[in-house]
C-alpha positions in Angstrom: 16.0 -4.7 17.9 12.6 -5.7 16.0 10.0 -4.8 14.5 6.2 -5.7 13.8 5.1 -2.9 10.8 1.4 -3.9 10.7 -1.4 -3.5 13.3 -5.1 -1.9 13.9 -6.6 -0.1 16.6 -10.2 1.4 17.2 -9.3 4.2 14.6 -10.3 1.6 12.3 -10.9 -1.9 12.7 -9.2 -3.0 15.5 -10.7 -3.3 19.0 -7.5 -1.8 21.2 -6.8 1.9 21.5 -3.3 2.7 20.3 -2.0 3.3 24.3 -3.5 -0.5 24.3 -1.7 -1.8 21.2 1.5 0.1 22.3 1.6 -1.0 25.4 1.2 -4.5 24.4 4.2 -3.8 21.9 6.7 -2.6 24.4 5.5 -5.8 26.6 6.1 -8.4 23.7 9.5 -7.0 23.2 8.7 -5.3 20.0 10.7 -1.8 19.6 9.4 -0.3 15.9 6.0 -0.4 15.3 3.8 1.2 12.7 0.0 1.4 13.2 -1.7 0.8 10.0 -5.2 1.5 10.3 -7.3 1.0 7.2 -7.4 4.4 4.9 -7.1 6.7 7.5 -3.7 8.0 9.3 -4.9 10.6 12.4 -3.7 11.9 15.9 0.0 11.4 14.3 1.4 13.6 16.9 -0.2 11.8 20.1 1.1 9.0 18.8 4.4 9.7 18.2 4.4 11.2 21.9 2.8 8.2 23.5 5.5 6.0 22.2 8.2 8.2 22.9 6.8 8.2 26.9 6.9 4.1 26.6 10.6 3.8 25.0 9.3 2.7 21.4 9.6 4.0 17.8 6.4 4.8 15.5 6.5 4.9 12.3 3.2 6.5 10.9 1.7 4.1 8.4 -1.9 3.7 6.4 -3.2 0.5 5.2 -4.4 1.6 2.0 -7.6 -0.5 0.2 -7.6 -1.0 -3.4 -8.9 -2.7 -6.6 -7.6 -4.4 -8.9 -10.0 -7.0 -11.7 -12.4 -6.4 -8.6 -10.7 -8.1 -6.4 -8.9 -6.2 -3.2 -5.8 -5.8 -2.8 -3.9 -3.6 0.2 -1.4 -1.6 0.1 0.9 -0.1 3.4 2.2 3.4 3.0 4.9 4.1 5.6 5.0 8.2 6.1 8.8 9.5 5.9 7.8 12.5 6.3 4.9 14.8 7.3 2.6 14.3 4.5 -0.1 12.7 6.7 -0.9 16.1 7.5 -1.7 17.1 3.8 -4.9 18.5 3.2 -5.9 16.2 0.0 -4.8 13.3 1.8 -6.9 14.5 5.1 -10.1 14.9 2.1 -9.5 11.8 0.8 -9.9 9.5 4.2 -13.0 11.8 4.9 -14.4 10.6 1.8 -13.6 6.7 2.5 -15.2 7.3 5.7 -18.5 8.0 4.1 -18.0 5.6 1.6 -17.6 2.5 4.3 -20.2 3.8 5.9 -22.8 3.3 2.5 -21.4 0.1 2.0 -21.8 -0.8 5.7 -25.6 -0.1 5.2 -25.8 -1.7 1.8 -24.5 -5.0 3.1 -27.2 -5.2 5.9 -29.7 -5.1 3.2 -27.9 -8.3 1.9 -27.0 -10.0 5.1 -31.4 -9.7 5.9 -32.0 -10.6 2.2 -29.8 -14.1 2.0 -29.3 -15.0 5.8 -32.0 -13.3 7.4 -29.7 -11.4 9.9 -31.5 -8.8 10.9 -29.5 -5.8 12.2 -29.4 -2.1 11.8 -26.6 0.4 10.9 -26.9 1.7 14.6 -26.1 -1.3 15.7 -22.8 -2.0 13.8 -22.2 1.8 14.5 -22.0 1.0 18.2 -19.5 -1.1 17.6 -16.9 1.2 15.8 -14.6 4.1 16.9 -13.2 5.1 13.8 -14.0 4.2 10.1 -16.6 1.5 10.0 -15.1 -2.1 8.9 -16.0 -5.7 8.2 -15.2 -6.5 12.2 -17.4 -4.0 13.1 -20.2 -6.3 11.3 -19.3 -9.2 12.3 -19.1 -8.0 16.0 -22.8 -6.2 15.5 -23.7 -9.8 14.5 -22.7 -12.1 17.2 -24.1 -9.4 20.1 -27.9 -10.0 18.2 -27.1 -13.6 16.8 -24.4 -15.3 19.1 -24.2 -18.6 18.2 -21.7 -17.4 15.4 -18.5 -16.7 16.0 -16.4 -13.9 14.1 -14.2 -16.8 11.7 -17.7 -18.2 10.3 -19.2 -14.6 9.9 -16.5 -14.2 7.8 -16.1 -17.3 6.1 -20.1 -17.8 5.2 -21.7 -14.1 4.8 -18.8 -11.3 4.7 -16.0 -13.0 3.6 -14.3 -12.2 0.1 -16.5 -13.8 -2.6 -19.9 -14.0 -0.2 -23.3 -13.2 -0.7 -23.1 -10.1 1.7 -19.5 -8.6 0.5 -19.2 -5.4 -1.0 -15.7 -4.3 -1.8 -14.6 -0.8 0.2 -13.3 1.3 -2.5 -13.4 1.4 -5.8 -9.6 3.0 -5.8 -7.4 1.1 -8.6 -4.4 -0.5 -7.5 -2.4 1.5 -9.9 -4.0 4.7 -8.7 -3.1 3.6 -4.8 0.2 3.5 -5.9 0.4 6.6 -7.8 -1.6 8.1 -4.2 1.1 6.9 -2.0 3.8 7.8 -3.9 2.4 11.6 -3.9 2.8 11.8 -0.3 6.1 10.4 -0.2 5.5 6.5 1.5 7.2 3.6 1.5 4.7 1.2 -0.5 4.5 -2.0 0.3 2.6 -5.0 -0.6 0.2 -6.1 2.0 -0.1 -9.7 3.2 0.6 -11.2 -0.6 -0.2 -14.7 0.3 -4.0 -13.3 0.5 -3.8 -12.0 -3.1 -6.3 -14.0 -5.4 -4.1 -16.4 -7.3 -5.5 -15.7 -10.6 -4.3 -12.0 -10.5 -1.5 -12.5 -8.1 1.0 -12.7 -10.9 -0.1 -9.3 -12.4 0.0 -7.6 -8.6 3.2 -8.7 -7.6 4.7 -6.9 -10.8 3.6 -3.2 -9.7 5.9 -0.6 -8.8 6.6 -1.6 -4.7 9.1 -0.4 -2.5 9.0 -3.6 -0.5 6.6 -6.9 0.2 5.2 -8.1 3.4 7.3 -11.4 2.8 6.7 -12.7 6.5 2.8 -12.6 7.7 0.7 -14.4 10.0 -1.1 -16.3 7.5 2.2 -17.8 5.6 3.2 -21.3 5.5 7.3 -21.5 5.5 7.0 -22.2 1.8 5.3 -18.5 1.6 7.8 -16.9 3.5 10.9 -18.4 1.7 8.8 -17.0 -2.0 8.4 -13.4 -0.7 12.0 -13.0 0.5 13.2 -14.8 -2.4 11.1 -12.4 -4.7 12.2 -9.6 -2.7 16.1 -10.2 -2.8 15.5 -10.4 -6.7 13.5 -7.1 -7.4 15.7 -5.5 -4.7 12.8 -4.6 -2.4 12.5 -4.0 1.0 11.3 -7.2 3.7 9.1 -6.5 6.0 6.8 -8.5 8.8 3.5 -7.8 10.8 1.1 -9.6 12.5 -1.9 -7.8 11.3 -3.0 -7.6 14.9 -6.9 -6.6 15.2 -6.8 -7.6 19.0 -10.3 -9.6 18.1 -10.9 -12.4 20.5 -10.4 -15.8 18.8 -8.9 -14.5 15.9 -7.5 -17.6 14.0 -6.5 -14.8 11.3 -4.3 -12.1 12.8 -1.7 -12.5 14.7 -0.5 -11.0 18.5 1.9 -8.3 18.2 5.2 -9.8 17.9 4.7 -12.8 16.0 5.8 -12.0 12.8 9.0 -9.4 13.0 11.9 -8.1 11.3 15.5 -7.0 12.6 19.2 -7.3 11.9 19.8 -5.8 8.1 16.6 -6.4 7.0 15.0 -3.5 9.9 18.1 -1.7 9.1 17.4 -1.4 5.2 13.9 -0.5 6.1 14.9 2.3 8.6 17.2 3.7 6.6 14.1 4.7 4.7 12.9 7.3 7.7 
């Protein structure tokens, strides 16, 4: 048995609908999953029965965007029970919804101002299902102006650090924490090999029930830190491709790629 424990659909950023992203799970031999769509959890209960049909096990999950010295930093909250369905929690991923949508606007006005792409907020809204994202840009961005792809939209105008990045939230990573722990999740540090190295020291030393020691994105080296770290702090391991299901996404991975399973899934289970 294995499991991938983070992936996207069209609730957020992803461009597969979760029967799409399931179905691609079961086919990949994956048997846990957890959709982790960015700050917002939804439709738990279709979900759950959707897997069931297939012969899988969800585990409900939220990808949770934070700050910290201005830089972001994610967090994935793993649901053990039925918090998702709290009503502050429910406000809360309303409010990031309008948030991402002001800073999806904003950063229009700076991709015209330093690039000269010209598109409009309909356009990129075309383009999502869910809660407006980055890929939703991007995407809005090659339909108008397609001799980019999706890596260089990234890479030269959205990117961390570019001229037409605005970061989502303005959520601390303390106070993510100190969220997810209020509606009793397993939190885990997202993707740590993408942490800026100049605060990575200080992020790795918050309060985490377990790192995301195996990622897409890792070298070996990476990998053998993160479960090394992990074994010493007594923290949970766990794996995920980070699938987005974008087309030529050097990035994320397929579902499947990056797993967990023998003690390690076991330890993690025993969580739920």
């Amino acid at each position: 048995m294995k499991a991938d424990l983070h992936m996207h659909t069209t609730f957020s950023d992803g461009r597969k609908t979760y029967q799409e992203v399931m179905d691609m799970a079961k086919e990949n031999g994956v048997d846990v999953i957890s959709i982790t769509d960015h700050d917002t959890i939804r439709d738990v209960d279709a979900l759950s029965s959707y897997a069931e049909k297939i012969g899988i096990r969800y585990i409900p999950g939220i990808e949770l965007s934070t700050i910290y010295q201005g830089k972001s930093v994610h967090v994935l909250g793993y649901f053990t029970d039925q918090s998702y369905l709290d009503e502050d929690l429910l406000a809360y991923t309303k409010q990031i919804k309008h948030d991402r949508e002001v800073r999806a606007r904003n950063m229009i006005d700076l991709l015209k101002k330093h690039f000269d792409i010209e598109i409009t907020y309909d356009d990129v809204k075309k383009e999502a299902y869910g809660i407006i994202a980055r890929p939703h840009i991007a995407k809005a961005i090659m339909r108008k102006y397609p001799r980019f792809t999706h890596n260089e939209i990234f890479d030269q105008m959205i990117g961390d650090n570019c001229k037409a990045y605005l970061p989502s939230v303005e959520l601390s990573l303390d106070d993510g924490l100190a969220f997810l722990e209020r509606f009793s999740c397993v939190k885990v540090l997202a993707h740590p090999v993408l942490v800026k190295n100049h605060i990575k020291n200080d992020v790795l030393s918050r309060n985490y029930d377990g790192i995301e020691a195996i990622y897409y994105q890792n070298r070996d080296e990476d990998t053998a830190f993160y479960k090394k770290l992990a074994s010493e702090r007594g923290l949970l391991v766990t794996a995920g491709s980070d699938y987005h299901g974008i087309v030529n996404d050097s990035k994320h991975g397929e579902i499947g790629t990056c797993t967990i399973s023998g003690d390690t899934l076991k330890s993690f289970l025993e969580k739920f």
